[in-house]
Each structure stands twice: as C-alpha cells, then as structure tokens.
PDB file as gemmi writes it, atoms N, CA and C in Angstrom:
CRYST1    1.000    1.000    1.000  90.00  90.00  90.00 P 1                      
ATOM      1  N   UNK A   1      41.538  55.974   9.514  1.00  0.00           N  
ATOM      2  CA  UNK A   1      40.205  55.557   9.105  1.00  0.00           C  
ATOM      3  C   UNK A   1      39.631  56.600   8.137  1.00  0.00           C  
ATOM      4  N   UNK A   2      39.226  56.029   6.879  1.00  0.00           N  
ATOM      5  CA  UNK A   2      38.319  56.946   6.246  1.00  0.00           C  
ATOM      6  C   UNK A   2      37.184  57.567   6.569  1.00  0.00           C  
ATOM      7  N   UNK A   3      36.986  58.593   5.687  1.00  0.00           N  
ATOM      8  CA  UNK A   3      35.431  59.352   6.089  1.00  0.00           C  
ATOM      9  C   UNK A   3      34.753  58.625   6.000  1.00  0.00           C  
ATOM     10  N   UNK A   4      34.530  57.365   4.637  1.00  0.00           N  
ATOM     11  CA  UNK A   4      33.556  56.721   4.815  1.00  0.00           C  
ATOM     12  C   UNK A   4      33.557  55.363   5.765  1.00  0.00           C  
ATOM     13  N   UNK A   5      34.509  55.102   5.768  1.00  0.00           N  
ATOM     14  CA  UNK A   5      34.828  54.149   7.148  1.00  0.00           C  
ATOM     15  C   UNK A   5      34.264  54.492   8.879  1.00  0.00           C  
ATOM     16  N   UNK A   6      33.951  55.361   8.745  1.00  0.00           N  
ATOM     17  CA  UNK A   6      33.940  56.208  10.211  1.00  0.00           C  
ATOM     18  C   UNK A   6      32.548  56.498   9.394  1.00  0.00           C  
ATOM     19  N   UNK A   7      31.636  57.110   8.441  1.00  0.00           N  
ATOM     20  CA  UNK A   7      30.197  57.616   8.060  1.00  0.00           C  
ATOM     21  C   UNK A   7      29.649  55.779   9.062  1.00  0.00           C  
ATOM     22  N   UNK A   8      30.066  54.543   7.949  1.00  0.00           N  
ATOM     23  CA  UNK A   8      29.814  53.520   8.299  1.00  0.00           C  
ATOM     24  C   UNK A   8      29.161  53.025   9.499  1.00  0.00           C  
ATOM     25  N   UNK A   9      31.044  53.386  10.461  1.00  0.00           N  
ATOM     26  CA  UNK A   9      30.671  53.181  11.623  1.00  0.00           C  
ATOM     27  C   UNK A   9      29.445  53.756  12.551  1.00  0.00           C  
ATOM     28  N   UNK A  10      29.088  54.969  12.409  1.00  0.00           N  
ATOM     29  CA  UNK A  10      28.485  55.828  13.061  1.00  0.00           C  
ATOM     30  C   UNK A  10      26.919  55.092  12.496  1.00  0.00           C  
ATOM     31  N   UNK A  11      26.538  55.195  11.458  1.00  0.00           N  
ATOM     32  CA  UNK A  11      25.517  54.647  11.063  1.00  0.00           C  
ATOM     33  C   UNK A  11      25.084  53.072  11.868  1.00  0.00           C  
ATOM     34  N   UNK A  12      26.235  52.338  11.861  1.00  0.00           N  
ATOM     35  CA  UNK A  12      25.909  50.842  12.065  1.00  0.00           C  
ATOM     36  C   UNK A  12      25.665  51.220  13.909  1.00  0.00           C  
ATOM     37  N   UNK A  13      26.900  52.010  14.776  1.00  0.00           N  
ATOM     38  CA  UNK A  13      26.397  52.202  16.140  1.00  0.00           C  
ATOM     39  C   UNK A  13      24.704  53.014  16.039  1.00  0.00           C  
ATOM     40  N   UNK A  14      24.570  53.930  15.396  1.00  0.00           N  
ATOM     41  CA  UNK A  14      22.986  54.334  15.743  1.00  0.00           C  
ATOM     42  C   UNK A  14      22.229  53.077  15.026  1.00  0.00           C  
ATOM     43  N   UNK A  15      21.985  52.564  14.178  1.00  0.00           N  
ATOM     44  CA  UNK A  15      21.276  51.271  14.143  1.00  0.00           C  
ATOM     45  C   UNK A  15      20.802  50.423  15.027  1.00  0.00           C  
ATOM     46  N   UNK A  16      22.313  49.845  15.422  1.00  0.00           N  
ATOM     47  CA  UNK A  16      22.445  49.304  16.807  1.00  0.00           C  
ATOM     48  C   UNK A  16      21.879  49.623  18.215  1.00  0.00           C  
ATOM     49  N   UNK A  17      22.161  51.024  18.594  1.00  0.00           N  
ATOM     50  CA  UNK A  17      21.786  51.891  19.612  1.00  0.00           C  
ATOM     51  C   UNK A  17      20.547  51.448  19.669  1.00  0.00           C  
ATOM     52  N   UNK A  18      19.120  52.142  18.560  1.00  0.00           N  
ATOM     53  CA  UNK A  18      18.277  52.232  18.707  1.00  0.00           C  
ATOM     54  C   UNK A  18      17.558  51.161  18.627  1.00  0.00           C  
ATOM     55  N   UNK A  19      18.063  49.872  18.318  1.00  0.00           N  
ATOM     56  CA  UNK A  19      17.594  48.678  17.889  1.00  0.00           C  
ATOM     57  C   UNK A  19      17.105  48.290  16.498  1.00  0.00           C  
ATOM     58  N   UNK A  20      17.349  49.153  15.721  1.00  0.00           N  
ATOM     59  CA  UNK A  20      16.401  49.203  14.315  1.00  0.00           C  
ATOM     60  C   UNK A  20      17.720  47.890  13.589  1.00  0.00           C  
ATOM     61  N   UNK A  21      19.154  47.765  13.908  1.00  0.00           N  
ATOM     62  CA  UNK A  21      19.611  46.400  13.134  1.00  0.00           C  
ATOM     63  C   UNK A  21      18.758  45.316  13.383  1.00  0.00           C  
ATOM     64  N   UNK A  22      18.188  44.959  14.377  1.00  0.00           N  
ATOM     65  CA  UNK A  22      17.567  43.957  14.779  1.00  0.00           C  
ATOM     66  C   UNK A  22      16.497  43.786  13.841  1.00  0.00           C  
ATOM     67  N   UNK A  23      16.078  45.156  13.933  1.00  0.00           N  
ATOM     68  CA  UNK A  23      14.894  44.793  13.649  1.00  0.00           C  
ATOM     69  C   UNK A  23      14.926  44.587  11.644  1.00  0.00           C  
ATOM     70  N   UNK A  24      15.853  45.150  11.470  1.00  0.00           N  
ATOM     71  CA  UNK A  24      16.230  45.242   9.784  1.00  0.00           C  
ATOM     72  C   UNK A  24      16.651  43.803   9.401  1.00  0.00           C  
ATOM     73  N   UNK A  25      17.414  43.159  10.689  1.00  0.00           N  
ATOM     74  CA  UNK A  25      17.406  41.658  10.202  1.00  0.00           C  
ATOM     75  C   UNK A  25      16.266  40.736  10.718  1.00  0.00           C  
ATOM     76  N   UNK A  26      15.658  41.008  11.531  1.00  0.00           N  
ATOM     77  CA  UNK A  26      14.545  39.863  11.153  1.00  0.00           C  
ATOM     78  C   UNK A  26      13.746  40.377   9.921  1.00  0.00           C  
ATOM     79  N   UNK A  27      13.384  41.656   9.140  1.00  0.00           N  
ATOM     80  CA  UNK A  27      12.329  41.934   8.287  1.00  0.00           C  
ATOM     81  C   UNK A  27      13.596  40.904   6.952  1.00  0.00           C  
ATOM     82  N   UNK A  28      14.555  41.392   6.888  1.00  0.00           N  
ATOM     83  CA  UNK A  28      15.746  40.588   5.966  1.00  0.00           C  
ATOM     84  C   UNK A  28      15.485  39.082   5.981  1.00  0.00           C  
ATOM     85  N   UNK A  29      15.562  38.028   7.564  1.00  0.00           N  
ATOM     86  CA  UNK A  29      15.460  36.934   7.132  1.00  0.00           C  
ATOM     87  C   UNK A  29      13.943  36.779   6.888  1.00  0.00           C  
ATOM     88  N   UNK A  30      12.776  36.948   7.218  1.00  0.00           N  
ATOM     89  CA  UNK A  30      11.444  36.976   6.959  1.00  0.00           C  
ATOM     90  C   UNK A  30      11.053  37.065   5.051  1.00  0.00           C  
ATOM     91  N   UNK A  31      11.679  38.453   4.471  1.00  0.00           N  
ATOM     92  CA  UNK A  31      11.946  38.118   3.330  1.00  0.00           C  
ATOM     93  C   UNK A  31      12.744  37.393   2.238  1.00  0.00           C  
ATOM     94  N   UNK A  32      13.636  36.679   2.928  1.00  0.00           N  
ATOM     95  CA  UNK A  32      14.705  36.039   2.079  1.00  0.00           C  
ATOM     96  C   UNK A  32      13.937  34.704   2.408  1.00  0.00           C  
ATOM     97  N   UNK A  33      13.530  34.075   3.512  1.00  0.00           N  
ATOM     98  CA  UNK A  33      12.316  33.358   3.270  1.00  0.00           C  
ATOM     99  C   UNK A  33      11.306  32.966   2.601  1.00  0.00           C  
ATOM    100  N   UNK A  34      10.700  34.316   2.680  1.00  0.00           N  
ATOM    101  CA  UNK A  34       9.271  34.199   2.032  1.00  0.00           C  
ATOM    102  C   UNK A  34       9.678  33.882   0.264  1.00  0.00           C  
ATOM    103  N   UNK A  35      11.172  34.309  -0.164  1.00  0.00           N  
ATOM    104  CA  UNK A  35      10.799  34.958  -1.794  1.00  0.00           C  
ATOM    105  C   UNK A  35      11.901  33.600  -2.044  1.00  0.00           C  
ATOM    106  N   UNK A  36      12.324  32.543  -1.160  1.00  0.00           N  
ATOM    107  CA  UNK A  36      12.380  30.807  -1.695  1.00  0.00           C  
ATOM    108  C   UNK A  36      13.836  31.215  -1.651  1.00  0.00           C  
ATOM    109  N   UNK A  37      14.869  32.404  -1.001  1.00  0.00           N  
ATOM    110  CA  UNK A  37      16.239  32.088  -0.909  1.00  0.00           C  
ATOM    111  C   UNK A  37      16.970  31.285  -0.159  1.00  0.00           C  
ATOM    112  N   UNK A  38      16.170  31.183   1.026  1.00  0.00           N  
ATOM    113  CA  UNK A  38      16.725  30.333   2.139  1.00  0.00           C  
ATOM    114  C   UNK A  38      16.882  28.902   1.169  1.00  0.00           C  
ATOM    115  N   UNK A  39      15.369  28.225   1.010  1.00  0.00           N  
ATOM    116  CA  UNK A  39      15.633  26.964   0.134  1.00  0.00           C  
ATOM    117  C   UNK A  39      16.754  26.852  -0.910  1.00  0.00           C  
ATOM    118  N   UNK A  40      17.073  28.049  -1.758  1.00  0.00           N  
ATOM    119  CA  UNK A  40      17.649  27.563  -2.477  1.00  0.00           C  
ATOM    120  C   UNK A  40      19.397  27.530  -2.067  1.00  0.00           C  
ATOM    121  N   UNK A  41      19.998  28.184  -1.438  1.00  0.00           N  
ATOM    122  CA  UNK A  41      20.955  28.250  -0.641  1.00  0.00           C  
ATOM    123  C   UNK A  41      21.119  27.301   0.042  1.00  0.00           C  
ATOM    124  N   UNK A  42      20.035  26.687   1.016  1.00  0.00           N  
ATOM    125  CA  UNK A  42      19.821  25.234   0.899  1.00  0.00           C  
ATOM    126  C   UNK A  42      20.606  24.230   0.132  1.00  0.00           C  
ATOM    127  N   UNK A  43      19.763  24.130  -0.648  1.00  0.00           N  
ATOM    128  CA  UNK A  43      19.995  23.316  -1.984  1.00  0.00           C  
ATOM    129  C   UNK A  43      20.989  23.127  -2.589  1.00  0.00           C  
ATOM    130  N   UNK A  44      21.912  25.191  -2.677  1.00  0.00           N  
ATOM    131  CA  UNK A  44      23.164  25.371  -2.857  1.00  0.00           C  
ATOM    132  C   UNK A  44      23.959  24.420  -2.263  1.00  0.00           C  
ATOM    133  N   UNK A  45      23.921  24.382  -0.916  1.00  0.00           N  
ATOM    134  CA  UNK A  45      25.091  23.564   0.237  1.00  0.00           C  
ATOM    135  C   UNK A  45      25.050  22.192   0.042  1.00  0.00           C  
ATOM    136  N   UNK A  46      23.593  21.539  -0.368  1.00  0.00           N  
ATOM    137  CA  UNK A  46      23.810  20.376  -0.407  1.00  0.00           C  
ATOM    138  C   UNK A  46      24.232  19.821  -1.575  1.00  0.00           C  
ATOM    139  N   UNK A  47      24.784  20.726  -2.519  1.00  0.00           N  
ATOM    140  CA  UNK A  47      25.165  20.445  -3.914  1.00  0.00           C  
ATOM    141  C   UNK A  47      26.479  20.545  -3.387  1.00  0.00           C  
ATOM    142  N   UNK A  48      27.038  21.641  -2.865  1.00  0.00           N  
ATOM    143  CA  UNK A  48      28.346  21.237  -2.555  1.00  0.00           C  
ATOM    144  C   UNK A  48      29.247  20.463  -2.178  1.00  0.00           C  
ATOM    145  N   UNK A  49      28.428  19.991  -0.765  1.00  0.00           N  
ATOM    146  CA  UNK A  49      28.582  19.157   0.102  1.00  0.00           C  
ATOM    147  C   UNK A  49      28.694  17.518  -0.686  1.00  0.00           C  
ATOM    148  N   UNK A  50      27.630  17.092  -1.730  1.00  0.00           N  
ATOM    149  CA  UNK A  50      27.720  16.225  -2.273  1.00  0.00           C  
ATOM    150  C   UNK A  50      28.919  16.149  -3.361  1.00  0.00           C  
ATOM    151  N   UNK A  51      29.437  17.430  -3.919  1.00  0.00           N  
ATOM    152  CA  UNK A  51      30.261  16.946  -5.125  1.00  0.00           C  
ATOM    153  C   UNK A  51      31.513  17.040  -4.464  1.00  0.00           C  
ATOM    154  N   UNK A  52      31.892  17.789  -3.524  1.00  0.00           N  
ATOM    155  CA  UNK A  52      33.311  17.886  -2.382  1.00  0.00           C  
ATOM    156  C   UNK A  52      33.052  16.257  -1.508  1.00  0.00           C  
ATOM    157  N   UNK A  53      32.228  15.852  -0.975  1.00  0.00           N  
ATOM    158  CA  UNK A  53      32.004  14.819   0.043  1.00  0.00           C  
ATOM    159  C   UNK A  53      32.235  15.508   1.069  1.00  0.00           C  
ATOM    160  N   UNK A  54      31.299  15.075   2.267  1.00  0.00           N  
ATOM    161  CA  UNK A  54      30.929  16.031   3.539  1.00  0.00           C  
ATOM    162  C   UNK A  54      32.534  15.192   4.101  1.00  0.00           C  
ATOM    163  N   UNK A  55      32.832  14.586   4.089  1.00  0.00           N  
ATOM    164  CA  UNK A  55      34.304  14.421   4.987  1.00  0.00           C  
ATOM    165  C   UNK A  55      35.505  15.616   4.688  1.00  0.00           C  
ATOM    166  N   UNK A  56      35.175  15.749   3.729  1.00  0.00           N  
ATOM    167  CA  UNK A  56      36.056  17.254   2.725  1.00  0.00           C  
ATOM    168  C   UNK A  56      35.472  18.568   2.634  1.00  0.00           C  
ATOM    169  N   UNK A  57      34.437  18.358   3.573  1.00  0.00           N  
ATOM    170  CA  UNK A  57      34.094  20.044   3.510  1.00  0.00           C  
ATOM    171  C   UNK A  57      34.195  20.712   5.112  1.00  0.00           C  
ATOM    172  N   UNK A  58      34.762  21.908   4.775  1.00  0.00           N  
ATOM    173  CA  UNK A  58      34.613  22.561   6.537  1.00  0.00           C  
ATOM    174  C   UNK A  58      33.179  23.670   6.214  1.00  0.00           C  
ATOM    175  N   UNK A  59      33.023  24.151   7.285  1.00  0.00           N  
ATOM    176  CA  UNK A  59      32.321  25.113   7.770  1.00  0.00           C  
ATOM    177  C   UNK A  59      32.729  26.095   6.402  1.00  0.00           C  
ATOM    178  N   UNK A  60      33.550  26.621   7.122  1.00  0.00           N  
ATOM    179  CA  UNK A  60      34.589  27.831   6.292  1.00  0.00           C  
ATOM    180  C   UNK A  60      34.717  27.136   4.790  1.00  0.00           C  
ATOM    181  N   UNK A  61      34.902  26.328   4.162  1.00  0.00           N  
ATOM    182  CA  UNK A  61      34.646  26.485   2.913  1.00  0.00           C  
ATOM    183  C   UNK A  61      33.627  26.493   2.199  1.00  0.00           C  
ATOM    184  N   UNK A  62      32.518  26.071   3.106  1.00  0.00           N  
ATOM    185  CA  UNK A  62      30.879  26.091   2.495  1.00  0.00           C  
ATOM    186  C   UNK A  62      30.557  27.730   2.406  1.00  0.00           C  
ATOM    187  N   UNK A  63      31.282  28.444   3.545  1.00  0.00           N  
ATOM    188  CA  UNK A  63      30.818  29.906   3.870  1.00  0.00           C  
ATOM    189  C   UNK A  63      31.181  30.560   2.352  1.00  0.00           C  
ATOM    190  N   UNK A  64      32.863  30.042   2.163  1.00  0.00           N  
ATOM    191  CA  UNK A  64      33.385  30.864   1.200  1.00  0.00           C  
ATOM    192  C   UNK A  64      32.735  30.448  -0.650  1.00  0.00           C  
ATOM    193  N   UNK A  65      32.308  29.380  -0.374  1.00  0.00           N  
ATOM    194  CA  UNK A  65      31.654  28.895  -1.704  1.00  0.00           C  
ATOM    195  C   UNK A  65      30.534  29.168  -1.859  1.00  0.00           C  
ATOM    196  N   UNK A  66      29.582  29.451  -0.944  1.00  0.00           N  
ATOM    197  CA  UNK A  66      28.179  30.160  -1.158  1.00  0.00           C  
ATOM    198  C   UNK A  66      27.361  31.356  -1.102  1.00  0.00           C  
ATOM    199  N   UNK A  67      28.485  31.507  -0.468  1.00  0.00           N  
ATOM    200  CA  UNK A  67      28.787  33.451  -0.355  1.00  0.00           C  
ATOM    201  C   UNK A  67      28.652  33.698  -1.784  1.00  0.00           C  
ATOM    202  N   UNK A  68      28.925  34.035  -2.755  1.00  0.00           N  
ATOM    203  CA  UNK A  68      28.938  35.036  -3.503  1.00  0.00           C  
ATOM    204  C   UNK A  68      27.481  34.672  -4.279  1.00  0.00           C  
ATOM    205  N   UNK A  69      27.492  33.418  -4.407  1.00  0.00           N  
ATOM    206  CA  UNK A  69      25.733  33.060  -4.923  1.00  0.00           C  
ATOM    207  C   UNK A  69      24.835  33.440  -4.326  1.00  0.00           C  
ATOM    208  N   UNK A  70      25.228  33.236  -2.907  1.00  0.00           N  
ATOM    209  CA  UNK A  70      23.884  34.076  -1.711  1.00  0.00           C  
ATOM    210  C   UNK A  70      23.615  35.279  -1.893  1.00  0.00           C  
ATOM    211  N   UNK A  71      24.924  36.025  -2.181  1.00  0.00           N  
ATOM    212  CA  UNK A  71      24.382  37.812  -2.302  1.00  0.00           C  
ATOM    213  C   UNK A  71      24.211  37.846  -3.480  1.00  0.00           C  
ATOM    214  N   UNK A  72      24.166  37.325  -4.905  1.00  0.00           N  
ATOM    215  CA  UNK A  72      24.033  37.887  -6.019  1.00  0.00           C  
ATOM    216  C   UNK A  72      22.256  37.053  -6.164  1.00  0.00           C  
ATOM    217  N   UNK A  73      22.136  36.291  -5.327  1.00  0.00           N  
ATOM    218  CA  UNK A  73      20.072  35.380  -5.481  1.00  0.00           C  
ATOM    219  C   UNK A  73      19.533  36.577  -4.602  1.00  0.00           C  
ATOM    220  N   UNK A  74      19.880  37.345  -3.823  1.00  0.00           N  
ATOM    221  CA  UNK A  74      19.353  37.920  -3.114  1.00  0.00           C  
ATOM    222  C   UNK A  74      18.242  39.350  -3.943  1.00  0.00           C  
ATOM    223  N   UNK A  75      16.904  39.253  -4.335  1.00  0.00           N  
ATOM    224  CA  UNK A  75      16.172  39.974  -5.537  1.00  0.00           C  
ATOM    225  C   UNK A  75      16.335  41.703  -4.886  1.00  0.00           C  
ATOM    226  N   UNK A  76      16.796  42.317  -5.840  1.00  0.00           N  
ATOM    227  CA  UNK A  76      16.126  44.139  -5.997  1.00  0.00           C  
ATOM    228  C   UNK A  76      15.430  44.291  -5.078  1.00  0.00           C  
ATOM    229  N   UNK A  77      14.673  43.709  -5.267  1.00  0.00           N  
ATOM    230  CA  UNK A  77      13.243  44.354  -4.268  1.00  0.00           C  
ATOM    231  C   UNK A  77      13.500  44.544  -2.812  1.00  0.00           C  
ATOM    232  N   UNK A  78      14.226  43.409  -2.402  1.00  0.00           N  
ATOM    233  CA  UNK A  78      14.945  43.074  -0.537  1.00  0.00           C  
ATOM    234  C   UNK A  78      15.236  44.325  -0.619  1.00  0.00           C  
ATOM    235  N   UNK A  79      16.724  44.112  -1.101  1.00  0.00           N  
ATOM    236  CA  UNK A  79      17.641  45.255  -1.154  1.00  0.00           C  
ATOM    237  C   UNK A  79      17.797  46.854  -0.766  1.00  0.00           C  
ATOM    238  N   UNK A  80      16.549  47.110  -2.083  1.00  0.00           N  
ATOM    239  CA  UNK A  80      15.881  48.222  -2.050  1.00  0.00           C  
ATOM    240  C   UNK A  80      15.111  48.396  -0.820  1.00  0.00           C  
ATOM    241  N   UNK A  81      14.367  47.902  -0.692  1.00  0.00           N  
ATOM    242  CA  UNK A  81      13.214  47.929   0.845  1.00  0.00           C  
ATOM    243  C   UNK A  81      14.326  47.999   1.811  1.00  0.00           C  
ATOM    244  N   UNK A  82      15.179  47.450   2.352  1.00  0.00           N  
ATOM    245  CA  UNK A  82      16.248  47.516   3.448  1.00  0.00           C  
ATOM    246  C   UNK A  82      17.009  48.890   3.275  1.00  0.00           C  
ATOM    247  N   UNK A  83      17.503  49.412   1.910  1.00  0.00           N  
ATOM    248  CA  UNK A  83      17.968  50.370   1.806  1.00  0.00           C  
ATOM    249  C   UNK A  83      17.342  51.356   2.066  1.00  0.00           C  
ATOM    250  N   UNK A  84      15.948  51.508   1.269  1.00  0.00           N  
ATOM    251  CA  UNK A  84      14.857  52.447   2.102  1.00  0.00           C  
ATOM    252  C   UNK A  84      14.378  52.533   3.681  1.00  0.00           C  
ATOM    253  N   UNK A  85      13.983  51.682   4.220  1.00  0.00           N  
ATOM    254  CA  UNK A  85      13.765  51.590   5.477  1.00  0.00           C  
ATOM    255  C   UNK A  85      15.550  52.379   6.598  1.00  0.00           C  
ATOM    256  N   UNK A  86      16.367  52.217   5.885  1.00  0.00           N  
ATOM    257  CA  UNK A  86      17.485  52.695   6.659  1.00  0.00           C  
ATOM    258  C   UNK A  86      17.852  54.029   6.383  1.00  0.00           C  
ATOM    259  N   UNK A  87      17.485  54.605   5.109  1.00  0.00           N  
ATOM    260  CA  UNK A  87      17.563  55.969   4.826  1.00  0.00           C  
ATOM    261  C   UNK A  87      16.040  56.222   5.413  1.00  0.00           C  
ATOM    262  N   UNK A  88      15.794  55.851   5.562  1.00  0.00           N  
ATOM    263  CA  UNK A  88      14.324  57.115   6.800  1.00  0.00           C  
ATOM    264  C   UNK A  88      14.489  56.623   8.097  1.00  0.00           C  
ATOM    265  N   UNK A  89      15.098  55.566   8.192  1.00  0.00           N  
ATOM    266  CA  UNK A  89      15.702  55.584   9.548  1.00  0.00           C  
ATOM    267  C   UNK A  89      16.205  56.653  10.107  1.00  0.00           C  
ATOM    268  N   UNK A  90      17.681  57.053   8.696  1.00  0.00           N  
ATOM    269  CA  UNK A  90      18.386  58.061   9.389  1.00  0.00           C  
ATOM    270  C   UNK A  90      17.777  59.513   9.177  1.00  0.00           C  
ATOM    271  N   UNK A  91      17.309  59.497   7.945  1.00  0.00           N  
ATOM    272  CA  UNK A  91      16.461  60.968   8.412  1.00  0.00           C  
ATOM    273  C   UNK A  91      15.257  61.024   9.514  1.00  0.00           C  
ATOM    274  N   UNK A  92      14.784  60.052   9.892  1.00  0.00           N  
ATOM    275  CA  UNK A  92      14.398  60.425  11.216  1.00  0.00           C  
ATOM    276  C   UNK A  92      15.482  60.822  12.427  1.00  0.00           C  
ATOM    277  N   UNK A  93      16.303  60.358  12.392  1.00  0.00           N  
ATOM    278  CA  UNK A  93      17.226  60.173  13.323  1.00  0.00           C  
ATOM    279  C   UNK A  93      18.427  61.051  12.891  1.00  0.00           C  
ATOM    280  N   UNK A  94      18.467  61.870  11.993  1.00  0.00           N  
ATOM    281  CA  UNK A  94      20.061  62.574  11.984  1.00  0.00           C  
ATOM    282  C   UNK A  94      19.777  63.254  12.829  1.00  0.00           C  
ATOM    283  N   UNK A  95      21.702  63.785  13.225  1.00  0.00           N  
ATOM    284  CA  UNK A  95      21.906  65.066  14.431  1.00  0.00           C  
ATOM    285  C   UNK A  95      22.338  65.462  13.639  1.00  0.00           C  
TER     286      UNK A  95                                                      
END                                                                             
C-alpha cells in the first residue's frame, strides 16, 4: 500500500470515527440540490434510458454512463467548500 493510499485511509477512518463523513454528505447532497444537479442528472438518466430503451438498460450501465457527467456538473464552489470544511476538519483533529 502506498503512502498515499494509507494518508487516504487514515483520513477517511477519522472522518468516519468522528462522524464528520456523514455529516460532509448530507451538507454535499443539500448542495447538489439546492444548485439544480440532482434535476439535471435526473434528466441525464431519463435521456438515457429513452435513447437505450428501459428494457436495455441495467442499473450498472446507467451508473457507468452518468458518472462522468455527474462529477464534471458538479460546480467549484461544492467542491471547494467540502475540501475546506475537511482540511479544518483535520487541523482540528491532527495527532
């Protein structure tokens, strides 16, 4: 395992530990909400779904076809705010 593989891990268990993932994903879906991503991801699937025909689509290929549109609609601003909120996470919290 890499250093940063193992930095990762350690980060995602204290997250976890203290409850702050939780809480980083509801502030995450609350804003991906509010700023119209959910809808449009939405919208995404049912475009899919219509030009594949829902008899021809699984789970798993909707995941793999909307995936990369989902994280690239996702605005700076989220991002940043999540990234911030987790770096003072951990400087509150380093050992």
């Amino acid at each position: 395992m890499s250093k940063e593989s193992r930095m990762k891990a350690t980060v995602n268990q204290k997250l976890t530990e203290m409850g702050e993932r939780e809480r980083l994903k509801e502030l995450l879906r609350a804003k991906l909400t509010e700023c119209g991503w959910k809808d449009q991801m939405k919208a995404h699937c049912k475009e899919v779904i219509k030009e594949k025909g829902l008899e021809h689509v699984t789970v798993e290929d909707l995941v793999v076809e909307i995936t990369p549109k989902g994280r690239a609609l996702v605005p700076d601003s989220v991002k940043k705010e999540l990234l911030h909120r987790i770096r003072a996470f951990l400087a509150q919290h380093a050992t």
